[in-house]
C-alpha positions in Angstrom: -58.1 36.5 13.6 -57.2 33.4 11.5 -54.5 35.8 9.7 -53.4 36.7 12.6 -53.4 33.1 13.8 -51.6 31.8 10.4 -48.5 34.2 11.3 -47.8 33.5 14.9 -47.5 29.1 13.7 -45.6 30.3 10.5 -43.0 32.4 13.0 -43.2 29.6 15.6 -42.5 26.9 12.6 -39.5 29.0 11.5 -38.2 29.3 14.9 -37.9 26.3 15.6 -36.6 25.3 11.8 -33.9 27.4 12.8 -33.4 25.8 16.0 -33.5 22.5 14.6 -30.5 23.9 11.8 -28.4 25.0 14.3 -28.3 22.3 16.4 -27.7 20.2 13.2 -24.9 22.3 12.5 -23.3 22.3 16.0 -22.7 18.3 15.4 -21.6 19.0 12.1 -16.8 18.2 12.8 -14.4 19.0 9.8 -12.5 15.5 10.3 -9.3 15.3 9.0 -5.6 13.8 9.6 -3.0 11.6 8.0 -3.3 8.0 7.7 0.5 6.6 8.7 2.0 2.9 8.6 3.4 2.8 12.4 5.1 -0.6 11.9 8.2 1.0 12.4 9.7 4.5 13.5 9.6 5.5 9.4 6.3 6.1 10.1 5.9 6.2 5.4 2.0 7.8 4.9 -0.5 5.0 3.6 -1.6 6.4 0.5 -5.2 5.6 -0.7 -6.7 4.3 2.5 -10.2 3.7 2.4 -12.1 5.9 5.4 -16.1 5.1 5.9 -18.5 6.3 8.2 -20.1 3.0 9.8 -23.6 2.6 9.5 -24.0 5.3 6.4 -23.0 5.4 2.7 -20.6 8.3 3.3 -16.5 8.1 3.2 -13.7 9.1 1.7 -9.7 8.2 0.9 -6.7 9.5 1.6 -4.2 11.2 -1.2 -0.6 10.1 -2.0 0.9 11.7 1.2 -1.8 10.1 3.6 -4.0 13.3 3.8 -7.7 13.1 4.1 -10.7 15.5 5.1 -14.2 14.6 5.6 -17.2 16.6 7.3 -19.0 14.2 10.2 -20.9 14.2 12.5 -19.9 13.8 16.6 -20.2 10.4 17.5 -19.6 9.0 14.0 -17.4 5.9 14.1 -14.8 5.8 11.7 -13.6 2.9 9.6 -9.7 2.9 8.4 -8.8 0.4 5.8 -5.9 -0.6 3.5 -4.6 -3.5 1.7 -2.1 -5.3 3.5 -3.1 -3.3 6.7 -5.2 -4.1 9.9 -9.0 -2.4 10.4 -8.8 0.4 12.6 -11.9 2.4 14.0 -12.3 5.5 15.5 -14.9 7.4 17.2 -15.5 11.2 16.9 -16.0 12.8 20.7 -19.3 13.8 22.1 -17.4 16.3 23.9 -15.5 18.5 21.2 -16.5 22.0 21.4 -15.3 23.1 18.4 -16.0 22.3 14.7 -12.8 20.8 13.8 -11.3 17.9 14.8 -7.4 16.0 13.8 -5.7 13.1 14.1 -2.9 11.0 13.2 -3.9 7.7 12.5 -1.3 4.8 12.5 -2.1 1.4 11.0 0.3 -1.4 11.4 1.1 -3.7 8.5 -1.5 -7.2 8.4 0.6 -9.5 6.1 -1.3 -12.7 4.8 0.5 -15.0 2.7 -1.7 -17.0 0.4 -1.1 -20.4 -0.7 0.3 -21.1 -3.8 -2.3 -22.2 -6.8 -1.4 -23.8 -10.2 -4.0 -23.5 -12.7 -3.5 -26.2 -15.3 -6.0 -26.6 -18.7 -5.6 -30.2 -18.2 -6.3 -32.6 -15.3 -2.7 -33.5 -14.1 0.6 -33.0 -15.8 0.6 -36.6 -17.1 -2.7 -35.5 -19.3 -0.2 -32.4 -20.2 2.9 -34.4 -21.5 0.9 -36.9 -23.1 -1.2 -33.5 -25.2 2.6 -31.9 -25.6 3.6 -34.8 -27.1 1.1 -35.6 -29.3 0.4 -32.5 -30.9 1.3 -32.3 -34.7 3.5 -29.3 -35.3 3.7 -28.8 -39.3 6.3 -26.8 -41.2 3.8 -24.7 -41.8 3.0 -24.0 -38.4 6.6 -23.6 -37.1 7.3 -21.0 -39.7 4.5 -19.1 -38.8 5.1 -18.8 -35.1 8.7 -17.6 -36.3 6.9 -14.6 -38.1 5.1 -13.5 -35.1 7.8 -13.7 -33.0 10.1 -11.9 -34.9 11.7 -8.5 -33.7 9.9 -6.7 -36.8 6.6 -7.7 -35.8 6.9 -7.5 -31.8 7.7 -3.7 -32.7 5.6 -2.9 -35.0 2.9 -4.2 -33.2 4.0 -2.4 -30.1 3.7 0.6 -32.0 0.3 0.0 -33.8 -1.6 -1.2 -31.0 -3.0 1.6 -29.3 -3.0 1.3 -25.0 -6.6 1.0 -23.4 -7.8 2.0 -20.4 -6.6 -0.8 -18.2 -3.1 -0.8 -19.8 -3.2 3.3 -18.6 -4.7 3.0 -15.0 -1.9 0.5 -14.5 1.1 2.5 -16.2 -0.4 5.4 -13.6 -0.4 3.0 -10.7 3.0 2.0 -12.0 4.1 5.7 -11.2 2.7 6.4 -8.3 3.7 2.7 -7.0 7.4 4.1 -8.1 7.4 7.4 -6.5 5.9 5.8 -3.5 9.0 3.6 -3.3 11.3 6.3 -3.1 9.6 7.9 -0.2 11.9 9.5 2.7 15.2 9.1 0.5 16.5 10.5 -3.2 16.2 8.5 -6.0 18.7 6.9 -7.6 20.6 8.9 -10.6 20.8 7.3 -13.9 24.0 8.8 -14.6 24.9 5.8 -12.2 22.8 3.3 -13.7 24.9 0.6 -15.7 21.7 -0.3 -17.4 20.9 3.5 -18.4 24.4 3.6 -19.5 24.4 0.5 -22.0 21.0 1.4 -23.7 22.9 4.8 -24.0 25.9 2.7 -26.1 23.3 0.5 -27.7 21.1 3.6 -29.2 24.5 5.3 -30.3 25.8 2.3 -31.8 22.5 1.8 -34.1 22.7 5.4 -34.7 19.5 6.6 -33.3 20.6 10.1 -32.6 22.0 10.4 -36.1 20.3 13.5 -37.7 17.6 11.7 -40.4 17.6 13.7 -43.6 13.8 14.6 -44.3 
């Protein structure tokens, strides 16, 4: 009897871990989209835009092209964010039947201009002229700064000092900033840049592509 009794709640526990799953999973939306800027008719994506679920530690960001895709739940508000861009939020339906859900989200540019602030290791600019001027510059010192500004010693420290990793994440946001730039038109051509062009004459001129005997 108690065997018998033990099976039924185990099959009646299942059943309803399986109801319980399913249900779950029936709330469960494949949320994605692109994130726009619809300041203008361009409509440019907004790349790397911040995308949180309010209320829980879950989110995402969109890629270079403004693409993003995140599993929610229904009724999950959405938080869109950017720099330089207004808050937008958005609320998954109740009422979508199936288990995917898109949208194009347009933000519209939130420029703030910040003051301008001038940091200064003295108290005023009088305290600064009167330090300037009474500092004793030697010979010595003079000839010195000469050395480490020289051409030599600019390049051969640029060539010894080996980049870290702030120096590479902002070469990489350099790139991507670039490329961004160039978004909905062809880049330019150095074969028309005039600056391409006198590097070009420079590099000849100090016989750079000269073949170097080994």
């Amino acid at each position: 009897m108690n065997f018998r009794y033990i099976s039924l709640l185990s099959i009646f526990c299942l059943m309803i871990s399986f109801s319980l799953k399913a249900q779950e999973q029936e709330r469960l939306v494949q949320f994605s989209g692109l994130v726009l800027d619809g300041s203008d008719e361009s409509l440019y994506p907004v790349p790397y835009a911040n995308i949180l679920v309010k209320g829980k530690s879950r989110g995402t960001y969109s890629d270079f092209k403004g693409f993003f895709s995140i599993v929610l739940e229904k009724n999950d508000t959405i938080v869109f964010s950017a720099i330089g861009y207004k808050t937008v939020e958005v609320v998954i339906p109740e009422e979508v039947k199936d288990n995917r859900y898109t949208i194009v989200q347009l933000m519209t540019q939130d420029a703030v201009n910040l003051p301008e602030t001038v940091v200064f290791p003295w108290p005023s600019r009088e305290h600064f002229k009167l330090e300037f001027l009474a500092m004793d510059v030697t010979p010595e010192l003079q000839e010195r700064a000469m050395r480490n500004l020289a051409n030599e010693t600019l390049e051969r420290m640029r060539s010894e000092v080996i980049t870290d990793g702030n120096e590479n994440a902002d070469y990489f946001l350099r790139q991507q900033a670039r490329e961004f730039y160039y978004v909905g038109q062809q880049p330019p051509m150095n074969i028309f840049n005039p600056v391409a062009w006198k590097k070009f004459f420079d590099s000849w001129k100090a016989g750079d592509f000269k073949k170097k005997d080994k």
